[in-house]
MDAnalysis code that builds the backbone (N, CA, C; Angstrom):
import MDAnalysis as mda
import numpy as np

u = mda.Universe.empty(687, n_residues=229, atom_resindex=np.repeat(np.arange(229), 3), trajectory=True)
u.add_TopologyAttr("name", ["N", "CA", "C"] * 229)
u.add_TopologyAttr("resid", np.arange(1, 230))
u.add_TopologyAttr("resname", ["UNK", "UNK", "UNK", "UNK", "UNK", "UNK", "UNK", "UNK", "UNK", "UNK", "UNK", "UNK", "UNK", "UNK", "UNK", "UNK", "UNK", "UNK", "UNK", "UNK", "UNK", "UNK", "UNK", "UNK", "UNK", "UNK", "UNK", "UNK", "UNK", "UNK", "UNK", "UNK", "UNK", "UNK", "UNK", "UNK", "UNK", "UNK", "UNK", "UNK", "UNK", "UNK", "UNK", "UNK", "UNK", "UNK", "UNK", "UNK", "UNK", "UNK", "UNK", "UNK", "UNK", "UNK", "UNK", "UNK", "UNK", "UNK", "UNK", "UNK", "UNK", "UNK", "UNK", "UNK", "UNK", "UNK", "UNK", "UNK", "UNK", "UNK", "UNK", "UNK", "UNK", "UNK", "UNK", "UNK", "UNK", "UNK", "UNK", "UNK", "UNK", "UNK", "UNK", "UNK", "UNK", "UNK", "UNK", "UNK", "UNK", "UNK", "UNK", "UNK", "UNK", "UNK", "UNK", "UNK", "UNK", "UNK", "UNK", "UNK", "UNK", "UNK", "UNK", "UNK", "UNK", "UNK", "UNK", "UNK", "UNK", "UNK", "UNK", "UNK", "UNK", "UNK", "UNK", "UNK", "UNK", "UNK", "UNK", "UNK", "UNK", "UNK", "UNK", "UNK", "UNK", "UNK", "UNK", "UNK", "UNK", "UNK", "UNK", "UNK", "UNK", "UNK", "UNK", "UNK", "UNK", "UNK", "UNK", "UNK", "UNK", "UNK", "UNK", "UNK", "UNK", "UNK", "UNK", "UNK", "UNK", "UNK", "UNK", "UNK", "UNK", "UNK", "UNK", "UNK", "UNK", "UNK", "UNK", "UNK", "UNK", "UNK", "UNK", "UNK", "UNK", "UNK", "UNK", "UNK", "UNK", "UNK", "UNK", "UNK", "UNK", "UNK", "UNK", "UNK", "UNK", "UNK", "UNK", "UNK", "UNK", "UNK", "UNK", "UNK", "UNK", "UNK", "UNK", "UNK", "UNK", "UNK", "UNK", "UNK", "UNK", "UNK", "UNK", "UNK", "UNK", "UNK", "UNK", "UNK", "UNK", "UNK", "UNK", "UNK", "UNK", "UNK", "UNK", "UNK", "UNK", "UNK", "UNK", "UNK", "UNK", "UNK", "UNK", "UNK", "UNK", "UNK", "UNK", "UNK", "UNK", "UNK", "UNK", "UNK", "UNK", "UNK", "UNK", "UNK", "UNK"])
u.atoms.positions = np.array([
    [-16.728, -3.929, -5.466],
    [-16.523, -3.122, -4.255],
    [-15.243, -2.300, -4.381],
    [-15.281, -0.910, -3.940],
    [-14.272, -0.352, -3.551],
    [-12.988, -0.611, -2.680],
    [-11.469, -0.424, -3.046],
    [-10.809, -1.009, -2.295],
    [-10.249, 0.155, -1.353],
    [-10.793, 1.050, -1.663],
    [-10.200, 2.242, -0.715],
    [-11.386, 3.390, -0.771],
    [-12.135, 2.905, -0.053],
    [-13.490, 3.165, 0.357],
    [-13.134, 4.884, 1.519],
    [-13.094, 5.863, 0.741],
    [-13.052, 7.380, 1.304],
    [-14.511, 7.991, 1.793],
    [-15.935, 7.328, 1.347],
    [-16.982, 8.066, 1.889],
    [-16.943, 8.523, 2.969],
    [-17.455, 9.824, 3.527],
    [-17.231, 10.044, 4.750],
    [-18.714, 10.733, 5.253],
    [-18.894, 10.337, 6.509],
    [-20.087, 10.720, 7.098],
    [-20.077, 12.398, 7.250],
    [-19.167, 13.235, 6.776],
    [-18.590, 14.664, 6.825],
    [-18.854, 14.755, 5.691],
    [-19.164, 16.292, 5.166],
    [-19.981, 16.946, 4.134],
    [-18.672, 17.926, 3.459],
    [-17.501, 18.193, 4.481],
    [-16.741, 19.182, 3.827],
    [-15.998, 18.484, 3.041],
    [-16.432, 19.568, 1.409],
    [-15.632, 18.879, 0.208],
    [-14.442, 19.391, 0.023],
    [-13.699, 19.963, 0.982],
    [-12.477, 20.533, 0.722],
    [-11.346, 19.091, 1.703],
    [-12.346, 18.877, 2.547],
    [-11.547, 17.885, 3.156],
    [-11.671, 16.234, 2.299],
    [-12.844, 16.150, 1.599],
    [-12.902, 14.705, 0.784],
    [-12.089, 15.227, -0.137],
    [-11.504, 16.311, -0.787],
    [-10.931, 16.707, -1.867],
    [-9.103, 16.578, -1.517],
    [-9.375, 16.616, -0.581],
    [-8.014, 16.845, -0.057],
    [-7.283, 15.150, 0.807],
    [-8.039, 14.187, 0.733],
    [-8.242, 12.848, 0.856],
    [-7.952, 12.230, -0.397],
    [-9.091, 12.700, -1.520],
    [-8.353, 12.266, -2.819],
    [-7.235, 12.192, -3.483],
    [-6.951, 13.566, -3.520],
    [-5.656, 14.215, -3.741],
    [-4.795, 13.650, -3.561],
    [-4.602, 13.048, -1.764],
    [-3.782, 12.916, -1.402],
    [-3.120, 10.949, -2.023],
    [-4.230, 10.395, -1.715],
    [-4.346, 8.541, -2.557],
    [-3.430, 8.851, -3.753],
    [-4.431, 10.216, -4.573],
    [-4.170, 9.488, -6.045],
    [-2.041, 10.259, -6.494],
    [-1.837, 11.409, -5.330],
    [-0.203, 11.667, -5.348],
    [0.408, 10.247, -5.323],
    [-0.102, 10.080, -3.956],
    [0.698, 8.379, -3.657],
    [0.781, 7.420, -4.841],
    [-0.262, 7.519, -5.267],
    [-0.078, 6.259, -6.714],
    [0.472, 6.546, -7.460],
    [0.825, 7.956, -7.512],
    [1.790, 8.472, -9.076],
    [3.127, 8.348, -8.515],
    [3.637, 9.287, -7.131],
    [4.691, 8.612, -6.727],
    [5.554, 7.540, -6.482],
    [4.741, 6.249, -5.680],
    [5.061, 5.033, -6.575],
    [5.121, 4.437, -6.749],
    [4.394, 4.652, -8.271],
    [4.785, 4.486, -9.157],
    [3.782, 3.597, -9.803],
    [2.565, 3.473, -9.065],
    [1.522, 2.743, -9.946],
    [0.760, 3.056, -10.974],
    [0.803, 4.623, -11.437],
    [1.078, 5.167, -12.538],
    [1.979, 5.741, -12.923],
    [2.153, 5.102, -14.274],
    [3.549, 5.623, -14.955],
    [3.371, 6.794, -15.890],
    [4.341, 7.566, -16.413],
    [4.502, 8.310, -17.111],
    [3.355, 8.007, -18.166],
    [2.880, 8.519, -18.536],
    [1.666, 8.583, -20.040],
    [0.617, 8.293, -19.821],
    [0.449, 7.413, -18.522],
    [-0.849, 7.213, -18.300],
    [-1.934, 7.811, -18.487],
    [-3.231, 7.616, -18.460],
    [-4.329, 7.989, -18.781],
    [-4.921, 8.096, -16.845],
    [-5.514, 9.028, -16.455],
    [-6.052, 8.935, -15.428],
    [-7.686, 9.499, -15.728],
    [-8.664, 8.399, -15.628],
    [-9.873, 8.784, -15.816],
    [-10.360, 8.951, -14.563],
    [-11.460, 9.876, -14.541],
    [-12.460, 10.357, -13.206],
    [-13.240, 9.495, -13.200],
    [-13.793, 8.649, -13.747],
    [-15.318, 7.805, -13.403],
    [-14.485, 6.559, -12.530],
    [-12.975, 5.690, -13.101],
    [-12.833, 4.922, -12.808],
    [-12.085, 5.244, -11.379],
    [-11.189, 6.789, -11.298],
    [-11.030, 6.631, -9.837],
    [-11.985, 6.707, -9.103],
    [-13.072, 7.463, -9.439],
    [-14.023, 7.697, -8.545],
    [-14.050, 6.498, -7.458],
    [-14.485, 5.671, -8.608],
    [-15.304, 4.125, -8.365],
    [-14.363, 3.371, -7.729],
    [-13.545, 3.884, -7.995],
    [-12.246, 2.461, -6.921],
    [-12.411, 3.394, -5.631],
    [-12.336, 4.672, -5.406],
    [-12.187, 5.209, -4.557],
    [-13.355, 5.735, -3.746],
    [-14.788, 5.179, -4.356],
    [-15.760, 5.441, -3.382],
    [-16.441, 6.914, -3.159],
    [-16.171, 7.472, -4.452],
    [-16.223, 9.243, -4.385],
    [-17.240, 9.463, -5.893],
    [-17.628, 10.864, -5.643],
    [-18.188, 10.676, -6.897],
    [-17.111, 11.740, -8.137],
    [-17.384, 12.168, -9.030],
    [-16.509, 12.364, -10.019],
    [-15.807, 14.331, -9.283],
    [-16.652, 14.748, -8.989],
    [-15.957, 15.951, -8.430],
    [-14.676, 16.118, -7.360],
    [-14.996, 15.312, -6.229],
    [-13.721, 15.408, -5.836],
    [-12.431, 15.038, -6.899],
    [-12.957, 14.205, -7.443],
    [-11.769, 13.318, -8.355],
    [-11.057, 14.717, -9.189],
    [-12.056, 15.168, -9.900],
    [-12.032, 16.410, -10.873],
    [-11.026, 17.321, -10.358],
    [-11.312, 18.135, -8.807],
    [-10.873, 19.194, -8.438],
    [-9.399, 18.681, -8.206],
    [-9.177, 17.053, -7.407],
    [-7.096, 16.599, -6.823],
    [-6.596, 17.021, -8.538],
    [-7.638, 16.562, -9.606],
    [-6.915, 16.567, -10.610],
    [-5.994, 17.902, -10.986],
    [-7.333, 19.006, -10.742],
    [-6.431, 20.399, -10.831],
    [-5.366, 20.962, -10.019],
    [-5.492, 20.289, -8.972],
    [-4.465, 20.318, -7.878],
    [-2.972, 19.877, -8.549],
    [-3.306, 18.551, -8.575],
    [-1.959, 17.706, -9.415],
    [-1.470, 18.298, -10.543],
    [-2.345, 19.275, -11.691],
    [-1.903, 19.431, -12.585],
    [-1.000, 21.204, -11.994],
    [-1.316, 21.406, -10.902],
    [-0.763, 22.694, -10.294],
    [0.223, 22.429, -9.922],
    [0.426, 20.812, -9.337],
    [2.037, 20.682, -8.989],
    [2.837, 19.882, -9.604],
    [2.428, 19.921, -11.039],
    [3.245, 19.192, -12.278],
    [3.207, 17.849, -12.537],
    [2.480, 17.315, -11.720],
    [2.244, 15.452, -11.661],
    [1.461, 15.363, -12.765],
    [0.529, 15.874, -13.123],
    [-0.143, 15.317, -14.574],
    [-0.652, 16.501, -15.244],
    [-1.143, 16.472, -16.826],
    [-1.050, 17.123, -17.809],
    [-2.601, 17.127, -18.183],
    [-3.993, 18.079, -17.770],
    [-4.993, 18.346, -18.741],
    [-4.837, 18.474, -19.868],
    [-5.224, 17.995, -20.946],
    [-5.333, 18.350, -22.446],
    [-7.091, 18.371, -22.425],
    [-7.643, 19.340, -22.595],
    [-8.776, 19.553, -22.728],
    [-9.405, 18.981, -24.284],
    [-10.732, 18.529, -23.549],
    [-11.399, 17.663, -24.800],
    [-10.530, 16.130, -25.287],
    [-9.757, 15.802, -24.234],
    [-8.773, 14.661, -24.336],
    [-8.760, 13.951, -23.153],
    [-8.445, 14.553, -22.158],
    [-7.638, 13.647, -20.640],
    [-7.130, 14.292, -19.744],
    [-6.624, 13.851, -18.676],
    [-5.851, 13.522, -18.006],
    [-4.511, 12.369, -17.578],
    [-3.231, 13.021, -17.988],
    [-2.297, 12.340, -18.321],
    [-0.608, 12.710, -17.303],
    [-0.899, 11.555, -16.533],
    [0.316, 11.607, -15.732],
    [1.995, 11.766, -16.426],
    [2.322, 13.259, -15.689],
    [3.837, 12.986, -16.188],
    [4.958, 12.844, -15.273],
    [4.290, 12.734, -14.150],
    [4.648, 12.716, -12.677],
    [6.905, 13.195, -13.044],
    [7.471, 12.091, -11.960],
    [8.693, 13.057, -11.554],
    [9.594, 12.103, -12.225],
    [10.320, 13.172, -13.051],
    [11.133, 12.373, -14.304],
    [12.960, 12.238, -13.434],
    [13.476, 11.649, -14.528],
    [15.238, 11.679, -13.708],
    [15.709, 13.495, -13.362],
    [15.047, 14.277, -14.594],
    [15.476, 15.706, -14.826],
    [14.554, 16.040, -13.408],
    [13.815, 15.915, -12.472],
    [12.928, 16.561, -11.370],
    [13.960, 15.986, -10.481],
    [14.451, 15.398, -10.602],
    [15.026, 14.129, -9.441],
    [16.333, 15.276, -9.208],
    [17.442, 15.203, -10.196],
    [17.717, 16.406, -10.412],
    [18.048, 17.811, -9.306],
    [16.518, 18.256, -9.882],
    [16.729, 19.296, -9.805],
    [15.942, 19.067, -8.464],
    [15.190, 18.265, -8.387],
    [14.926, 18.557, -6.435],
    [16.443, 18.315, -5.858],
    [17.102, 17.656, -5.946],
    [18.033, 17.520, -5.271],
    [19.409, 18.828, -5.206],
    [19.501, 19.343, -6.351],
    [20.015, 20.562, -6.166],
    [19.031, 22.063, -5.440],
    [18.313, 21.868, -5.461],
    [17.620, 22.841, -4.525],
    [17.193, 22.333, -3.534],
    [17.349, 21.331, -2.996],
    [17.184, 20.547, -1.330],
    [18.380, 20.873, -0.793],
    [19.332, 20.565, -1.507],
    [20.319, 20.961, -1.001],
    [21.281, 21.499, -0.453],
    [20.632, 23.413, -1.083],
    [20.799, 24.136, -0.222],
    [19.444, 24.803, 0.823],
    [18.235, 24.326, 0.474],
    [16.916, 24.567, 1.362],
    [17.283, 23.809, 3.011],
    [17.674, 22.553, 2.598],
    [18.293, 21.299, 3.970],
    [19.263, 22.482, 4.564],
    [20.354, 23.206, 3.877],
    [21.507, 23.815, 4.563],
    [20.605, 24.932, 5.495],
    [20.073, 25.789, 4.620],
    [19.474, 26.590, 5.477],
    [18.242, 26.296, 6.708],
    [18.167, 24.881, 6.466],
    [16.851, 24.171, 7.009],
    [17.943, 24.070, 8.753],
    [19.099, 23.452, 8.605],
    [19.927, 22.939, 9.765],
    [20.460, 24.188, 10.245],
    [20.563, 25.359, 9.721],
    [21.040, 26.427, 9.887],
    [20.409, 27.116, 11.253],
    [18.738, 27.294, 10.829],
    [17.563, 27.917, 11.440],
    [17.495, 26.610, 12.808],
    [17.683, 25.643, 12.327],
    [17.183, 24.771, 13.601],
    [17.972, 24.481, 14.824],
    [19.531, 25.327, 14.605],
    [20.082, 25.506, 16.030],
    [19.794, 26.608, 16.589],
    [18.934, 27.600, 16.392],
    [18.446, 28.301, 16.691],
    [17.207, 28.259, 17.444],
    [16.172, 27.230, 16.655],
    [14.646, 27.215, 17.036],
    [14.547, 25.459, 17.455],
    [15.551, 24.616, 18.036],
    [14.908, 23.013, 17.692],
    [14.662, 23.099, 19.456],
    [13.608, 22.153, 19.532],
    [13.653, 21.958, 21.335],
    [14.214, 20.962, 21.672],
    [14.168, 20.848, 22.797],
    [14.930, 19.620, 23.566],
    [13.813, 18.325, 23.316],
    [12.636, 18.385, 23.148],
    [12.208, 16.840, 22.569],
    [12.350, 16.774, 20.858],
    [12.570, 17.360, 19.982],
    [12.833, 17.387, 18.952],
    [14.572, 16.804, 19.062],
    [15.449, 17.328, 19.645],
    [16.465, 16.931, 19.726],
    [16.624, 15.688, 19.892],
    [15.834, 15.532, 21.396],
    [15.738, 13.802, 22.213],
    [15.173, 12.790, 20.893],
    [14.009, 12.845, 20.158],
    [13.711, 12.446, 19.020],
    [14.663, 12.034, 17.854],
    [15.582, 13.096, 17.624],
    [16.491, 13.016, 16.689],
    [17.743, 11.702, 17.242],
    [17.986, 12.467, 18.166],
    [18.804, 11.274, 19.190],
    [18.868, 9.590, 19.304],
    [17.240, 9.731, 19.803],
    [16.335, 8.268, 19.636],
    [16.540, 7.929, 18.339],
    [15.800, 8.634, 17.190],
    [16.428, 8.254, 15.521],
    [17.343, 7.293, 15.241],
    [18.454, 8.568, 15.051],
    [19.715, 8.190, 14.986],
    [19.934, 6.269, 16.030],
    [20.059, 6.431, 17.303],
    [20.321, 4.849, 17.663],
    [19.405, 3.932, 16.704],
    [18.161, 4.216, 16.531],
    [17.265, 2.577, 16.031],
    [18.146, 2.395, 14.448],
    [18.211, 3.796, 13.977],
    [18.465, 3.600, 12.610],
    [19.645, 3.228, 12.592],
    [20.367, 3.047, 13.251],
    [21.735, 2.407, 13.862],
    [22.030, 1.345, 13.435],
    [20.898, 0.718, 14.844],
    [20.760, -0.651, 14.954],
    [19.872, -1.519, 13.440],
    [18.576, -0.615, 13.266],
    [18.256, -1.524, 12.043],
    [19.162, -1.320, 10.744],
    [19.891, -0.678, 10.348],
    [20.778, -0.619, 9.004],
    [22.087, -1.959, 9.822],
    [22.358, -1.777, 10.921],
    [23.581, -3.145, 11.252],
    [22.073, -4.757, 11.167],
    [20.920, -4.684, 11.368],
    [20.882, -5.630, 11.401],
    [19.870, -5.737, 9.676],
    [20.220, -5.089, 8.290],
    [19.520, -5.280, 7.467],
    [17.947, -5.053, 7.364],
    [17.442, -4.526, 8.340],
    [16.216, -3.780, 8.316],
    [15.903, -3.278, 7.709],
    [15.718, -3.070, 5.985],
    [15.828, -1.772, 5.320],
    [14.627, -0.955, 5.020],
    [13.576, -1.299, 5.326],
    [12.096, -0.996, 5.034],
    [12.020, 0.004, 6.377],
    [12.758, -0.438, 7.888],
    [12.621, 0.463, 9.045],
    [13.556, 1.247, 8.946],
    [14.643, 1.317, 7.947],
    [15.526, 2.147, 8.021],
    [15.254, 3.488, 6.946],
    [14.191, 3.530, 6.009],
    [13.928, 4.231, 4.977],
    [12.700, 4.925, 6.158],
    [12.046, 4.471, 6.849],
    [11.006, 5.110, 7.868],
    [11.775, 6.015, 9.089],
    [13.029, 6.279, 9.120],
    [13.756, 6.324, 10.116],
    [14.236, 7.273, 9.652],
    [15.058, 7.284, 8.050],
    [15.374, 8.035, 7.312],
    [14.484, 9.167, 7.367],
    [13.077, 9.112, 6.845],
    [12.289, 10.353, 6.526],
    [11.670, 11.146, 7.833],
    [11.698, 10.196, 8.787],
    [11.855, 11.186, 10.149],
    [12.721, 12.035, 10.653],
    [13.635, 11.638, 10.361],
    [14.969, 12.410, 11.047],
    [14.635, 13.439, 9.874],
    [14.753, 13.896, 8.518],
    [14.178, 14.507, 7.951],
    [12.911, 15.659, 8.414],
    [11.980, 14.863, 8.481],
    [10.841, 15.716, 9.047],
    [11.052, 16.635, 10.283],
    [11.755, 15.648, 11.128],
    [12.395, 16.229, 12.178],
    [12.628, 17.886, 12.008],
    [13.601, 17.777, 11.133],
    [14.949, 19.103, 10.983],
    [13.799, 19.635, 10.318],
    [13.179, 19.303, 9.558],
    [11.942, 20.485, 8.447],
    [11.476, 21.207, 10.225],
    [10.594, 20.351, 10.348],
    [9.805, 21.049, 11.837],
    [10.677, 22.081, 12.769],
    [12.156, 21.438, 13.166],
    [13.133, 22.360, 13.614],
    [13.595, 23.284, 13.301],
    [13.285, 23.697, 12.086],
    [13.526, 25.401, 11.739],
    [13.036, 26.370, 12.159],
    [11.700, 25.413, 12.254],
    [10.352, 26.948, 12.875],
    [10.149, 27.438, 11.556],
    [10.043, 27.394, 10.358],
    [9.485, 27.912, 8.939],
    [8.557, 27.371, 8.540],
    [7.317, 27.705, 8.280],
    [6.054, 26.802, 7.695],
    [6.784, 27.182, 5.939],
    [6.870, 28.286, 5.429],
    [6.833, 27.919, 4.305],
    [7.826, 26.827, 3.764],
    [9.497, 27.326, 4.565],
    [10.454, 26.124, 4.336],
    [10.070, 24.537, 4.687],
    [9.332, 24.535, 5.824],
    [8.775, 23.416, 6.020],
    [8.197, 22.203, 5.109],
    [7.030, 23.431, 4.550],
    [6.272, 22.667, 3.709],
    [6.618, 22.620, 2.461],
    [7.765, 23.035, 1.859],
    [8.692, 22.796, 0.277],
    [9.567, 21.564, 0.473],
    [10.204, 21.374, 1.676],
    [11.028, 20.436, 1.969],
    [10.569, 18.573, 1.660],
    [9.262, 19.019, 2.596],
    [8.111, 17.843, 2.890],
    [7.744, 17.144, 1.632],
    [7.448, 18.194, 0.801],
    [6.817, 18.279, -0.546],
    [8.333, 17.321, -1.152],
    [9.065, 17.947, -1.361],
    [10.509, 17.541, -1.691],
    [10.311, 16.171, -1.423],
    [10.576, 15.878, -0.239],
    [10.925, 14.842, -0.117],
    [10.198, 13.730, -0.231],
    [8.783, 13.697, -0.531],
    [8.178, 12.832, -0.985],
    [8.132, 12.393, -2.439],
    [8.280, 13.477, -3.234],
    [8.630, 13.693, -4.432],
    [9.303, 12.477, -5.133],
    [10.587, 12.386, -4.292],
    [11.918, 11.121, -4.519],
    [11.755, 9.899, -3.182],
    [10.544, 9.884, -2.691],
    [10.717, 8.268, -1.763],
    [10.878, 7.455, -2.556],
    [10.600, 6.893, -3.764],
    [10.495, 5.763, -4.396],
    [12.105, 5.183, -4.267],
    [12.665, 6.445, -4.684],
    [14.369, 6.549, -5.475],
    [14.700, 6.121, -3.688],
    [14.893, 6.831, -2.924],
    [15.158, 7.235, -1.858],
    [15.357, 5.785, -1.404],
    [13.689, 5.207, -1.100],
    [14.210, 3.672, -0.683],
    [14.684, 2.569, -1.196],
    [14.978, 3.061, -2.149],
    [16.110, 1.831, -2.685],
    [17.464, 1.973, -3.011],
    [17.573, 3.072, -2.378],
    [19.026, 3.292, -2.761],
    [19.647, 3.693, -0.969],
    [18.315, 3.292, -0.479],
    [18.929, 3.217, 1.268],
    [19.190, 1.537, 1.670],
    [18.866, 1.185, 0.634],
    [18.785, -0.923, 0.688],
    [20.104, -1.509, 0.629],
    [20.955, -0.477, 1.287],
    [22.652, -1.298, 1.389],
    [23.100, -0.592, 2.595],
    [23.553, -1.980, 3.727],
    [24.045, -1.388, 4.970],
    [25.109, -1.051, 4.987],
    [25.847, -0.401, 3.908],
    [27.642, 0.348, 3.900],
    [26.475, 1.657, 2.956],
    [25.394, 2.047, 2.676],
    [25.003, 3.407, 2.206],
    [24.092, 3.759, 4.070],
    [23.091, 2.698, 4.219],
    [22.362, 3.354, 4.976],
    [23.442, 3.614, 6.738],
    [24.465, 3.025, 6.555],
    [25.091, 3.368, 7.843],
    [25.854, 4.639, 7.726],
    [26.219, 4.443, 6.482],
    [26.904, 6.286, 5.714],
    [26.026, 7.429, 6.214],
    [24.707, 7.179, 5.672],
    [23.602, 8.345, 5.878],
    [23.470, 8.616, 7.268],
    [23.178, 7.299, 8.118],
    [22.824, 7.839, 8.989],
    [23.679, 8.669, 10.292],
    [25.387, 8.101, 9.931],
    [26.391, 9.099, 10.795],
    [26.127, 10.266, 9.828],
    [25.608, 10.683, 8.827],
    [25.860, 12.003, 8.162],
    [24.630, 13.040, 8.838],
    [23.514, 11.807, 9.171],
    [22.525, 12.667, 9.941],
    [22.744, 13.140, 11.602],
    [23.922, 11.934, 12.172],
    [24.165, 12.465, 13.367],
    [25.494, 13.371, 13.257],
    [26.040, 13.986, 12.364],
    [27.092, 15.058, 12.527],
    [26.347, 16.136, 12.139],
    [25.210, 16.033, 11.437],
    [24.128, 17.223, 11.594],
    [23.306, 17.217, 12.649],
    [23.241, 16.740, 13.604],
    [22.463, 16.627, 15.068],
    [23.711, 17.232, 15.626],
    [24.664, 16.875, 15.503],
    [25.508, 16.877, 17.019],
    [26.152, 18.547, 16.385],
    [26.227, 18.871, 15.042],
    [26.168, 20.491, 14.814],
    [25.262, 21.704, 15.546],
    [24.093, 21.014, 15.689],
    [22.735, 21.537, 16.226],
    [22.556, 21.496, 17.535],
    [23.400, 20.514, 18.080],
    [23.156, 20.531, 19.441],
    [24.365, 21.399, 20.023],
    [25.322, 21.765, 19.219],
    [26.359, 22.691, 19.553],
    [26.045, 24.126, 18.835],
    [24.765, 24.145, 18.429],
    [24.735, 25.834, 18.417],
    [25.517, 26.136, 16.906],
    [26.144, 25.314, 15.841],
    [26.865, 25.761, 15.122],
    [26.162, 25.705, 14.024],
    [26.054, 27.055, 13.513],
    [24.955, 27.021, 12.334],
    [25.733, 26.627, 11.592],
    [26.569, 27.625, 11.259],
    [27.811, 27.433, 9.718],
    [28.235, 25.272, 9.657],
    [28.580, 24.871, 10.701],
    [28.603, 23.563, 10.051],
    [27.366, 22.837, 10.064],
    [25.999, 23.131, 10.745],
    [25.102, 22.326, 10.526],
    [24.580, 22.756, 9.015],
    [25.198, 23.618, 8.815],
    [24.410, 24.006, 7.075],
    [24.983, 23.418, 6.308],
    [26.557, 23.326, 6.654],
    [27.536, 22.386, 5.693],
    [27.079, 21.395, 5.863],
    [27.125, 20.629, 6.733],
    [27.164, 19.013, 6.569],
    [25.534, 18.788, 6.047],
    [24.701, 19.297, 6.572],
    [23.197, 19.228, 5.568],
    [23.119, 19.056, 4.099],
    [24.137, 20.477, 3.461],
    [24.340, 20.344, 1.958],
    [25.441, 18.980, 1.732],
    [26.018, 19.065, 2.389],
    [26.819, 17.495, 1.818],
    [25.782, 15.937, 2.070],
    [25.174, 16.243, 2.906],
    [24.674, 14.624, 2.897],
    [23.659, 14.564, 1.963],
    [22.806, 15.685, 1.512],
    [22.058, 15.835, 0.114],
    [22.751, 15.412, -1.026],
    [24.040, 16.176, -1.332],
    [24.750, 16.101, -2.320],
    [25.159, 14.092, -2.242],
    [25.550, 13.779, -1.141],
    [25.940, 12.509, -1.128],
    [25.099, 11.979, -1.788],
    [23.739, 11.763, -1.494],
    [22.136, 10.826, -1.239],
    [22.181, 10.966, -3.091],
    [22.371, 12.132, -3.476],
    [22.537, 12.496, -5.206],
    [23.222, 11.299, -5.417],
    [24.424, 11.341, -5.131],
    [25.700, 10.787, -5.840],
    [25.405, 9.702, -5.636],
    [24.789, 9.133, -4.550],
    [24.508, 7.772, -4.311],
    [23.617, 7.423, -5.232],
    [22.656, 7.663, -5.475],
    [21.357, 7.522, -5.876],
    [22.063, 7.314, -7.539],
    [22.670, 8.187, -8.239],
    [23.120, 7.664, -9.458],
    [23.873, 6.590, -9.862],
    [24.562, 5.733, -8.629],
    [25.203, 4.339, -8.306],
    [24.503, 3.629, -8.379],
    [23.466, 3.806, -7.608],
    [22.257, 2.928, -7.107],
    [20.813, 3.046, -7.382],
    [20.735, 2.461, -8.527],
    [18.981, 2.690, -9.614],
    [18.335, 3.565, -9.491],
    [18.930, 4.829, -9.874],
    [18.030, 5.855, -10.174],
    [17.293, 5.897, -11.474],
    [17.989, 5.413, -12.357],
    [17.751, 5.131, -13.817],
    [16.310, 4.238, -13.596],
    [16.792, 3.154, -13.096],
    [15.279, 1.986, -12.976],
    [14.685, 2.174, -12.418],
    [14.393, 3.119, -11.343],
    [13.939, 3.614, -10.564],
    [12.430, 4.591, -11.071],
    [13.185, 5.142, -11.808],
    [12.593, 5.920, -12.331],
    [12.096, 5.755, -14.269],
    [12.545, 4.224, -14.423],
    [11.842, 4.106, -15.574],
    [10.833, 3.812, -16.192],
    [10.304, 4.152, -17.432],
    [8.696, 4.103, -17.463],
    [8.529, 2.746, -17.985],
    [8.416, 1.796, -17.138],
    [8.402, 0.043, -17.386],
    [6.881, -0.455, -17.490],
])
């Protein structure tokens, strides 16, 4: 039997395609396939309850956004997101986030704010009481948050992309309550920038708490994190 049973009583293959897609990102992200892997179509199919086409088409998808490698007359071969992607998402988040906090004292509403607000306290409270699994969920909201608060679909959806990219890294290097209490005053001096209308420092402190999450992240197992074990 299938353990992630996708059949759907719906006929549109752009939407079963886009279901697939989406499972088999998650497994490369992480990390249940590793670097070199072999990804065959008959066997995801079959775990996944699909027949070989959807499987076929996420594949071309994935190989469009660099997660795995066609070699024709050979495979399909995951090279998903190396230390060098890690990198370099993080230097171009870094200033995308600045301009992301920039636009959003401009365009954020008052329940987006109230949201951010709410955030900020739980993630408070769960990083003081060792919560770290609710504090990495807390983390990528307040995140999503500010993406949505720009008002940019395209910035939006690079950010999103971004940041799923590095969850693996992300939550484990939020698994210490002297990092995740760091982050999260770094996310409320970028709220309380935004709620004062100040672009120029909500852009600063955006690029610094990126740059931090970097610096942290090379303290704290990025290496193992990201190794092909």
């Amino acid at each position: 039997m299938p353990n992630y049973d996708l059949k759907q009583e719906v006929t549109d293959k752009y939407s079963l395609r886009g279901r697939v897609f989406t499972k088999i990102r998650e497994d490369i992200l992480s990390g249940k396939y590793k670097e070199g892997d072999e990804l065959r179509e008959i066997a995801i199919g079959e775990e996944l309850g699909v027949s070989r086409t959807p499987v076929r088409e996420a594949f071309r998808q994935l190989e469009l956004e660099g997660l795995i490698q066609i070699i024709p007359n050979k495979g399909a071969y995951v090279t998903g997101i190396t230390i060098k992607d890690v990198r370099d998402i993080y230097m171009i988040r870094s200033k995308l986030e600045g301009i992301c906090a920039s636009l959003a004292c401009e365009h954020i509403t008052e329940q987006q704010l109230e949201e951010m607000e709410e955030n900020i306290y739980l993630a408070k409270f769960h990083a003081e009481k060792g919560h770290f699994d609710q504090m990495s969920e807390l983390d990528s909201r307040f995140h999503e948050l500010l993406y949505e608060a720009c008002d940019s679909k395209m910035l939006e959806h690079l950010l999103k992309d971004f940041h799923q990219y590095v969850r693996r890294v992300r939550k484990k290097t939020l698994s210490t309550t002297e990092r995740s209490l760091a982050s999260n005053a770094e996310h409320q001096s970028i709220m309380e920038a935004i709620k004062a209308n100040d672009a120029e420092a909500a852009e600063r402190l955006a690029t610094v708490h990126i740059n931090n999450a970097y610096e942290n992240m090379l303290k704290n197992g990025l290496k193992e994190a990201y190794s092909n074990e």
